[in-house]
C-alpha positions as CSV (number, residue, x, y, z in Angstrom):
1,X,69.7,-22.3,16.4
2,X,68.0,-23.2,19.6
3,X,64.9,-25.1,18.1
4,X,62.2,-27.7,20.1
5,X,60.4,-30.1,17.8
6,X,57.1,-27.7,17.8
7,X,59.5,-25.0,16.5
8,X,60.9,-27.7,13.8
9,X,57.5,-28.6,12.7
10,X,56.8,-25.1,12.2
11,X,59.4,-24.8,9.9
12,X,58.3,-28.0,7.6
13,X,55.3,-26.2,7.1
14,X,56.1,-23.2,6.1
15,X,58.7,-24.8,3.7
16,X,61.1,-22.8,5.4
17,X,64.9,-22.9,3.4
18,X,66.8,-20.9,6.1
19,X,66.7,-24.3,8.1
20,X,68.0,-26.6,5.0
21,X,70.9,-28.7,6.6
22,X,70.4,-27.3,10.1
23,X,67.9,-30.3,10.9
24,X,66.3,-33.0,9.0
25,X,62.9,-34.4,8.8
26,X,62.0,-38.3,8.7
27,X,58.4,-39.5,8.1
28,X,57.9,-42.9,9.4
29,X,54.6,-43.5,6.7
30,X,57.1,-43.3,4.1
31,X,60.5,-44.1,5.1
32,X,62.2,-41.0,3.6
33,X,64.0,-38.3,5.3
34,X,63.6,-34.7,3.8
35,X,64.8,-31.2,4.1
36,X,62.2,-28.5,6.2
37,X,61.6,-27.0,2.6
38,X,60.9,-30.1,0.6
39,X,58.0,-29.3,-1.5
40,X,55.6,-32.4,-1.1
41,X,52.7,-32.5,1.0
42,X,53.7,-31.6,5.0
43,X,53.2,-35.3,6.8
44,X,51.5,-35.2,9.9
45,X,53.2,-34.1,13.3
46,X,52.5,-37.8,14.6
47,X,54.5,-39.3,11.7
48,X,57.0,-36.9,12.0
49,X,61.1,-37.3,13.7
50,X,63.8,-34.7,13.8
51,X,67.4,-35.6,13.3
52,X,70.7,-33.4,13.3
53,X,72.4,-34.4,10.3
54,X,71.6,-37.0,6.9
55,X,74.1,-39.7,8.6
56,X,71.8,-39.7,12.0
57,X,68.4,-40.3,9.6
58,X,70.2,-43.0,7.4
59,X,71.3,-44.7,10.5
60,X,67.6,-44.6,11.6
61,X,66.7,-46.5,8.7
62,X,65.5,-43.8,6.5
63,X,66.3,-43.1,2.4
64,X,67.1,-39.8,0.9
65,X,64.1,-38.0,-0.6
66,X,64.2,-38.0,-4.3
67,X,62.5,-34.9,-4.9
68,X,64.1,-32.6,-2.5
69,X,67.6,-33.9,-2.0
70,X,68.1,-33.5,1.4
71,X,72.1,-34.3,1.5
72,X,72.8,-31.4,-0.8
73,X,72.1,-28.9,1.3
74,X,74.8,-26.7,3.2
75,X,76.4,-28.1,6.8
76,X,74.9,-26.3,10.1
77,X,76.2,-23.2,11.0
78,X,76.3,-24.2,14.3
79,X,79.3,-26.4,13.6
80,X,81.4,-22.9,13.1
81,X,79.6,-20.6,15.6
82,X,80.3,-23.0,18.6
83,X,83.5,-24.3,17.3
84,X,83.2,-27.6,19.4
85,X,84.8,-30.9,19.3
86,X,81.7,-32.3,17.0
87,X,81.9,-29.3,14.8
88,X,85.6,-29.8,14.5
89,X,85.2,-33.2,14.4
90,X,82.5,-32.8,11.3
91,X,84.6,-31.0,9.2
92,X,87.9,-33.0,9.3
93,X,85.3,-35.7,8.3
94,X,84.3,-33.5,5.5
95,X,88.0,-33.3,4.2
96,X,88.3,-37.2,4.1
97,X,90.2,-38.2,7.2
98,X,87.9,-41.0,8.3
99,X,88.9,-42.3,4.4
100,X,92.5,-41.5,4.9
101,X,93.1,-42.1,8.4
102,X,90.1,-44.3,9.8
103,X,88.8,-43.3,13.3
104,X,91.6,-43.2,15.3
105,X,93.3,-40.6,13.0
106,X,89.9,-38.2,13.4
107,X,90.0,-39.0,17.4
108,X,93.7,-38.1,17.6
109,X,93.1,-34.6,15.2
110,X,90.9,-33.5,17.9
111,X,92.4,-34.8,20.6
112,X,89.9,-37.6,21.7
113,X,89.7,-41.4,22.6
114,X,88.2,-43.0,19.5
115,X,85.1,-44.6,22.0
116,X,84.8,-41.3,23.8
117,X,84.5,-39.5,20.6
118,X,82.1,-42.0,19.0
119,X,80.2,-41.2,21.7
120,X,80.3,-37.6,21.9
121,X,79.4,-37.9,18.2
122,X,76.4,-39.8,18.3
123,X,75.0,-37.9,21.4
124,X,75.7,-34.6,19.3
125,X,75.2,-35.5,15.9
126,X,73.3,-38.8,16.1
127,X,75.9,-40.8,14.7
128,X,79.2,-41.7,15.6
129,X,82.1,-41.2,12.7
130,X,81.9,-44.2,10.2
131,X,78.0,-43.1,9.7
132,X,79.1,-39.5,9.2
133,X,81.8,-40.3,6.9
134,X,79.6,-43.1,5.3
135,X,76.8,-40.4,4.6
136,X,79.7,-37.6,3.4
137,X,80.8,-40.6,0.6
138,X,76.7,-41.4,0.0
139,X,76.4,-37.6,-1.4
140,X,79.6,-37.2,-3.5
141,X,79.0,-41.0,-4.9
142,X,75.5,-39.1,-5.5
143,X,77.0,-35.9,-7.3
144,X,79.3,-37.3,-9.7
145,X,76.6,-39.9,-10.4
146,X,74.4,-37.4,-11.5
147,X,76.5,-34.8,-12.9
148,X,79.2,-36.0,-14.7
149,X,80.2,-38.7,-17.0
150,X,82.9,-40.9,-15.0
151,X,82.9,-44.1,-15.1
152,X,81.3,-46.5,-11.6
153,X,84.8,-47.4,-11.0
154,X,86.4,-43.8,-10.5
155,X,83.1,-42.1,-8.7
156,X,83.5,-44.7,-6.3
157,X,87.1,-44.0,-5.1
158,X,86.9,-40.6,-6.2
159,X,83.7,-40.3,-3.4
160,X,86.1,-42.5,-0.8
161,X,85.0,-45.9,-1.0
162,X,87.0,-48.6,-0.2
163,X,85.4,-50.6,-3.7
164,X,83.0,-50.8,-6.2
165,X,81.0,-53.2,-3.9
166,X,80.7,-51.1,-1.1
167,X,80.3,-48.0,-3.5
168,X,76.9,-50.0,-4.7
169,X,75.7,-51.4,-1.4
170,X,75.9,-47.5,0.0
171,X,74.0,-45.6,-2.7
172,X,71.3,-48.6,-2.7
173,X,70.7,-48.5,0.7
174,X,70.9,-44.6,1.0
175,X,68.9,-43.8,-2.7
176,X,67.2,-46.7,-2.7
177,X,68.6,-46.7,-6.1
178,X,71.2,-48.6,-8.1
179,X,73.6,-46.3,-9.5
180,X,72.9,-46.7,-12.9
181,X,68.7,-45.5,-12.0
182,X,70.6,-42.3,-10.7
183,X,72.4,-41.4,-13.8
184,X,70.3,-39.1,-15.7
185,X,71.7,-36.1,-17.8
186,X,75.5,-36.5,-17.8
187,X,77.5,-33.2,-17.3
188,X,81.2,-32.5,-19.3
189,X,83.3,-33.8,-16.4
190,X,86.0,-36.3,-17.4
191,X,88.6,-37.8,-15.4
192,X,90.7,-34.9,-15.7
193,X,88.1,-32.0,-15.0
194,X,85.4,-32.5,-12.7
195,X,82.3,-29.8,-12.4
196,X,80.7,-29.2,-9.4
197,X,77.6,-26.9,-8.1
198,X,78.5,-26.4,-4.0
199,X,75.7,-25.5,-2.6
200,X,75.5,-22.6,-0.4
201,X,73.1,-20.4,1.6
202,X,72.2,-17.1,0.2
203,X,72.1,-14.4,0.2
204,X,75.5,-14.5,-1.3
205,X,78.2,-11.7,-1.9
206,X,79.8,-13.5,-4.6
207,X,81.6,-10.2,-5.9
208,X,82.5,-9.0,-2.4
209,X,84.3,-12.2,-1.7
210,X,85.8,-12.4,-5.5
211,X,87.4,-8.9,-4.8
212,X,88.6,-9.8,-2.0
213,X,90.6,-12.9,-3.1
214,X,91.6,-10.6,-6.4
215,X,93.3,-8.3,-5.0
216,X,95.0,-10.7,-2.6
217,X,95.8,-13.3,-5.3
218,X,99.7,-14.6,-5.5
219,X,101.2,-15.0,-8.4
220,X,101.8,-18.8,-9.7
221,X,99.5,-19.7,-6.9
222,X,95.9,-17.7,-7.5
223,X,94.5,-16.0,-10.8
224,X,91.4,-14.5,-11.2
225,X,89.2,-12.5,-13.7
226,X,85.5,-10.9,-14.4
227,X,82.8,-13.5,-12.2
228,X,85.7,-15.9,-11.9
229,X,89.0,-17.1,-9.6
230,X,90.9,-20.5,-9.6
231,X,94.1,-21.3,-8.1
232,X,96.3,-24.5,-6.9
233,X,95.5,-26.8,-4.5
234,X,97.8,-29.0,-2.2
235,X,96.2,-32.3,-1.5
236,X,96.9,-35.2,0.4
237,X,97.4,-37.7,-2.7
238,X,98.7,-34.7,-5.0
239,X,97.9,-31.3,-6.5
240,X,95.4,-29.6,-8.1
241,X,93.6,-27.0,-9.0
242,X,89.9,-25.0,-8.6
243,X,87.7,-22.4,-10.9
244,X,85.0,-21.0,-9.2
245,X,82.3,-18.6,-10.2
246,X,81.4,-16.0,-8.1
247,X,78.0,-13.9,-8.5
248,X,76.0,-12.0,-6.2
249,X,72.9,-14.3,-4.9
250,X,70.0,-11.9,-3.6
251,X,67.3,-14.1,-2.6
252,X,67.4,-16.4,0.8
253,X,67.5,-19.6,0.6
254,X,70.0,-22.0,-0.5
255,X,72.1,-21.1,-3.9
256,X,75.2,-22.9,-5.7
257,X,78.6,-22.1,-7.2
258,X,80.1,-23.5,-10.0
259,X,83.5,-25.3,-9.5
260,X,85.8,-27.0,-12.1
261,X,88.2,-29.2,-10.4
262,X,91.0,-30.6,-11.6
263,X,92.7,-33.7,-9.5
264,X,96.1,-35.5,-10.0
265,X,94.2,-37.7,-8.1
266,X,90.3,-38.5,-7.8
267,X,90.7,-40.1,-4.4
268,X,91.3,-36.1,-3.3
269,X,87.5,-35.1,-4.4
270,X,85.9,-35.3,-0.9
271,X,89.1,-33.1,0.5
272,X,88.9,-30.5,-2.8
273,X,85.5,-29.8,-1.9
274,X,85.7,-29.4,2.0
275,X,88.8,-26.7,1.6
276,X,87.3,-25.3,-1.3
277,X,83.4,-25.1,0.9
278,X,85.6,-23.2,3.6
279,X,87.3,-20.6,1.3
280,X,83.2,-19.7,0.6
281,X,82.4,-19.7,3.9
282,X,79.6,-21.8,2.0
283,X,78.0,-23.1,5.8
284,X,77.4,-19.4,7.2
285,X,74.1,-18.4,7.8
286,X,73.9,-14.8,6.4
287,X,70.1,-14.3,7.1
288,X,70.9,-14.6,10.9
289,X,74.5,-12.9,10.6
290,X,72.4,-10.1,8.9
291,X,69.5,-9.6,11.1
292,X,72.4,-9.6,14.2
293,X,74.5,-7.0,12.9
294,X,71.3,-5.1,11.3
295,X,70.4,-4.1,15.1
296,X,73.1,-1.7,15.7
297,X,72.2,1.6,13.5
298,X,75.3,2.0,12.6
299,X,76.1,-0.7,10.5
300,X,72.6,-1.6,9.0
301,X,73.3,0.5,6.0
302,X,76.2,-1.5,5.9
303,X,74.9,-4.7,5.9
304,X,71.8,-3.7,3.4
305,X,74.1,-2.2,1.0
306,X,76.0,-6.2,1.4
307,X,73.2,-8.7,2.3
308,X,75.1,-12.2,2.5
309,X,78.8,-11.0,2.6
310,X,81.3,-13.7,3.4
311,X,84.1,-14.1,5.7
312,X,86.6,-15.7,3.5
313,X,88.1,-18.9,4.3
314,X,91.5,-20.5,3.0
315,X,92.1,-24.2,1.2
316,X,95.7,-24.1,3.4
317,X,96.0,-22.8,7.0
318,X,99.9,-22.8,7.0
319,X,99.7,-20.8,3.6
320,X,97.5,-18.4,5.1
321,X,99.6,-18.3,8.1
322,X,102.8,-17.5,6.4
323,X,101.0,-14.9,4.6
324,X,100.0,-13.1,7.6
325,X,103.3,-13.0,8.8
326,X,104.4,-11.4,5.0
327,X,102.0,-8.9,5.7
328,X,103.0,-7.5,9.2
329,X,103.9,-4.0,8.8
330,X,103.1,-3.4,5.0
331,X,100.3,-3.0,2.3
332,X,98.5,-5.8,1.1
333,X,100.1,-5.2,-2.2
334,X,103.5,-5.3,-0.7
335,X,102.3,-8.6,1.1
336,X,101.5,-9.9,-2.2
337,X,104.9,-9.5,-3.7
338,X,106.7,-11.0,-1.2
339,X,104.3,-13.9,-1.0
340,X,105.4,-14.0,-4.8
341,X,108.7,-13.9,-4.3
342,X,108.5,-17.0,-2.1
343,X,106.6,-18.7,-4.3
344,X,109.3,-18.8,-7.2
345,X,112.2,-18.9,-5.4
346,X,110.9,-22.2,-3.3
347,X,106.9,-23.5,-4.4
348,X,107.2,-26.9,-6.2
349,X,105.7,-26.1,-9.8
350,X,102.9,-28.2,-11.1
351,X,101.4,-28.7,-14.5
352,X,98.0,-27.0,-15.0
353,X,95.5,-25.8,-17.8
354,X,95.0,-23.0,-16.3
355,X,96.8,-19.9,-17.2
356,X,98.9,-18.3,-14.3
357,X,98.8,-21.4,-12.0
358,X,102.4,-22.7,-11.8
359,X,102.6,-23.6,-8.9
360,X,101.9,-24.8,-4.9
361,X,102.7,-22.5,-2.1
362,X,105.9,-23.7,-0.2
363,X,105.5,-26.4,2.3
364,X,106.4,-25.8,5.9
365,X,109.2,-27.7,5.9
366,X,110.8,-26.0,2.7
367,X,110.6,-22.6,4.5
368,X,111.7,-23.3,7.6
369,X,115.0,-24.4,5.5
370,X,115.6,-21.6,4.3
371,X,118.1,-18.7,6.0
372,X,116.5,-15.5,7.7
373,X,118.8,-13.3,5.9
374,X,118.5,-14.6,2.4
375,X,115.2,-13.1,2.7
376,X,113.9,-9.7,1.1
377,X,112.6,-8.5,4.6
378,X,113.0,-7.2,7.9
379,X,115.6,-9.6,9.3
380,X,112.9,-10.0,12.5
381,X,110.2,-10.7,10.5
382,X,112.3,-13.0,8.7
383,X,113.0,-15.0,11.5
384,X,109.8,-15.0,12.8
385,X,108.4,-16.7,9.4
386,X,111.0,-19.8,9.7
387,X,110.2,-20.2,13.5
388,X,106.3,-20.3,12.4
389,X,107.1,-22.2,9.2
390,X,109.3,-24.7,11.7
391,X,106.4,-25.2,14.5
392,X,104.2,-25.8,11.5
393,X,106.6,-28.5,10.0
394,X,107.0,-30.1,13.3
395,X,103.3,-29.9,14.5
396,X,103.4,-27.5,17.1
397,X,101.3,-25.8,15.5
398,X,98.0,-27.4,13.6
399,X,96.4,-24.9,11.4
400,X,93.3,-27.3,10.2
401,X,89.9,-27.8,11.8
402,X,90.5,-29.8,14.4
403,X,92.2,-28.6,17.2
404,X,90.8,-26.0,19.5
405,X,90.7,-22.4,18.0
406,X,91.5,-21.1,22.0
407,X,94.7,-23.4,22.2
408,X,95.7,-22.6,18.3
409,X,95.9,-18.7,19.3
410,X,97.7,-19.6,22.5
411,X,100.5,-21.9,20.5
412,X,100.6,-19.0,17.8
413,X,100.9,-16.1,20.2
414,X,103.9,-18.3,21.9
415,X,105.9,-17.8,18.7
416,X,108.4,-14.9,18.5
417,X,106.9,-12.3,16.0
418,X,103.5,-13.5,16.4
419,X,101.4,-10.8,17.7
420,X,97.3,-10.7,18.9
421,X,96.5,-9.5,15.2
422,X,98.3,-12.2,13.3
423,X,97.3,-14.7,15.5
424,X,93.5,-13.6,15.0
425,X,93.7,-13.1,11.4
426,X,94.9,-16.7,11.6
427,X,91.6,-17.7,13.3
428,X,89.4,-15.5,11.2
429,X,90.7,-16.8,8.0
430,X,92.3,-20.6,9.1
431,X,89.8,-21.8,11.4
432,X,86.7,-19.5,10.3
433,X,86.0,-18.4,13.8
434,X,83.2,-16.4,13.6
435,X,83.5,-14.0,16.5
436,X,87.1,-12.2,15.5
437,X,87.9,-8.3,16.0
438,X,90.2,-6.8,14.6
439,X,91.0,-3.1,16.7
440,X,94.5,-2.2,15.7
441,X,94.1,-2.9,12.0
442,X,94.4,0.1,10.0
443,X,91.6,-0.6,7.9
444,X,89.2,-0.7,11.1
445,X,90.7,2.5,12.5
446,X,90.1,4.3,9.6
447,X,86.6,3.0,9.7
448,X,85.7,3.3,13.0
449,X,87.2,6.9,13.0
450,X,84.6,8.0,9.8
451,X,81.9,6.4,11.9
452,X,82.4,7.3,15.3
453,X,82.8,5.1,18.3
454,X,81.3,1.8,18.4
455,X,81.1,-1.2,20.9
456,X,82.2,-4.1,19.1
457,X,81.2,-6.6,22.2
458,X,77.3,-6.2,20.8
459,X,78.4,-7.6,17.6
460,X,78.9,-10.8,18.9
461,X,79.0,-13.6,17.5
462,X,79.3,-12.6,14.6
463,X,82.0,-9.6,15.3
464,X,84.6,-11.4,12.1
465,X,81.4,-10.4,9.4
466,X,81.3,-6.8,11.1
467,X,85.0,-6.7,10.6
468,X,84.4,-7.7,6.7
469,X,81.6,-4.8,6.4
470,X,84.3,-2.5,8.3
471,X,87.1,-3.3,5.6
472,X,84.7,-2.8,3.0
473,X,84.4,1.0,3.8
């Protein structure tokens, strides 16, 4: 959204929520930074400052508003639209890789000098990494504070803090709160179950998106049932697992879905969350997806009959890769088996009280073990999996946020087997590119040819949600 303060201001007074986490807005006659729709009185234009994200107004100096709750709003859709090096950069922070890697480990993920990306960051963003990554720990210290009953101790390394100390020192200077003022009603989260609202912008097509993973689900690995789905989760300090429920959300403006997670370990939260937010598709902006794709006649009634429907994302880009390749040349049903079958003959098992989740999807590594002609498939496709499964395992290929989507599709596409529609199913689902298309899929054929020719170019960018409205037909 190309927006000049006047614009921004605009939006603070009319309480606007379709701008919640695309900008935020710091009074200096109070100290507190708020989101556009916060309900108290609009301050004056002349008090007023603009910043890109929570981590650029708390570096400013500025406290969360207690009333509105800025930092629980959904990320910018601008981060996935323009796929750039901040956007990238933004959501590897998300997942936790400032905690788990400092940042040289983000710099190197998107293929930066550390100073050169603290600067890119800042210019971008208004802050460089640590204060992004510092604000990302501020609002799940905030969460589990409010919403469950865990001890200080395990919120703190369970939000990525170093220590109890520094967990403390954060949410004062951020809340201007001790943590114990924040605790209020307790939720039922223990150690071993944590529950979660993730926000997201509505409208929502909770059912559209639940159907979609349903009849997609692998056995061991994904289960789901009426207004729910959970399924494993491979994480950098263990597994787990995730419930969701999914509902349609009508009204504009920003809504929530309940998650239960489940974490062999807590210090996984932050990356649980950030997978789980891109499966959703949580960050989208469906009021300006909808309005885009509303303006070609042809697929208005398609978009009114769906307001808010999702691209969904993945938790695992090498799963979703090797699940692409399964499903070259057959139904998604037959895809599903075979994705099955590989998931018993060589996914680790894991312990979980959920019913039907046994295990984690194969690594990499385990597949590209394993001998094209042991394999219940076309003995081309089958070689094609352990080459992709072997560039995977060896890092030629990097199916997370942070490397270029361009150079991804170029490194996939370089692969024997892997052809333009794998490759951009990859993109669509892995990297959430918006702006995928899809014209040799069956699906579209079938429902371009009930609808007559259409020129896909004007859907732009936002051609991967026509594609969703397409398969929907």
């Amino acid at each position: 959204m190309d927006l000049d303060d006047e614009a921004r201001y605009a939006a603070v007074r009319s309480r606007d929520r379709r701008y919640d986490g695309v900008f935020y807005t710091a009074v200096s006659s109070t100290g507190i930074y708020c989101r556009p729709s916060c309900p108290a009185r609009t301050p004056a234009r002349r008090n007023v400052s603009f910043h890109p994200t929570a981590a650029a107004a708390q570096a400013a100096g500025y406290r969360a508003c207690k009333r509105c709750l800025p930092d629980a709003t959904p990320g910018s859709p601008e981060w996935d639209v323009a796929g750039t090096a901040a956007g990238r950069a933004m959501r590897l922070i998300r997942d936790g890789v400032v905690d788990r890697e400092g940042v040289p480990g983000l710099a190197t993920r998107v293929g930066y000098a550390p100073r050169h990306l603290n600067r890119l960051l800042t210019t971008e963003l208004g802050a460089g990494p640590l204060a992004l990554a510092r604000a990302q720990r501020a609002q799940t210290a905030r969460i589990l504070i409010e919403t469950t009953s865990l001890p200080f101790a395990d919120v703190a390394f369970a939000a990525g803090f170093s220590s109890v100390r520094q967990f403390n020192d954060t949410v004062r200077d951020v809340y201007d709160a001790s943590p114990t003022a924040l605790r209020g009603r307790r939720g039922g989260s223990t150690a071993d179950a944590i529950e979660l609202r993730l926000a997201v912008r509505a409208p929502f097509a909770g059912s559209a998106l639940l159907d979609f993973l349903a009849v997609r689900a692998v056995e061991g690995v994904e289960v789901a049932g009426e207004g729910w789905y959970a399924r494993t989760l491979g994480l950098p300090h263990g597994p787990g697992t995730v419930r969701l429920e999914l509902a349609d959300v009508a009204e504009p403006g920003t809504a929530f879905v309940r998650a239960r997670f489940a974490l062999a370990d807590l210090r996984d939260l932050s990356a649980a969350i950030a997978r789980t937010r891109r499966l959703l598709d949580a960050d989208a902006d469906p009021v300006a997806v909808d309005e885009h794709l509303s303006a070609d006649p042809v697929l208005r009634p398609l978009v009114r009959a769906r307001p808010g429907l999702r691209v969904p994302g993945h938790v695992d880009g090498a799963e979703l890769a090797v699940r692409a390749v399964l499903g070259q040349q057959v139904s998604v049903a037959g895809a599903r088996t075979l994705a099955g079958r590989l998931v018993a003959a060589h996914g680790r098992e894991v312990d979980t009280t959920i019913p039907g989740l046994t295990h984690l999807f194969p690594e990499p590594a385990a597949l590209a073990a394993i001998e094209p002609e042991s394999m219940a498939m076309p003995r081309a496709r089958g070689r094609s999996l352990i080459g992709l499964a072997g560039a995977l395992a060896d890092g030629s290929v990097v199916l997370e946020p942070g490397p270029d989507r361009s150079d991804v599709r170029r490194r996939l596409l370089d692969l024997p087997g892997i052809g333009p529609w794998t490759a951009d199913y990859v993109g669509l689902r892995a990297l959430g590119d918006p702006d995928v298309f899809l014209p040799t899929d069956i699906g579209v054929r079938n429902a371009l040819r009930a609808l007559g020719p259409l020129d896909s170019e004007r859907w732009s960018p936002w051609r991967s949600y026509a594609l969703m409205h397409l398969w929907r037909m």
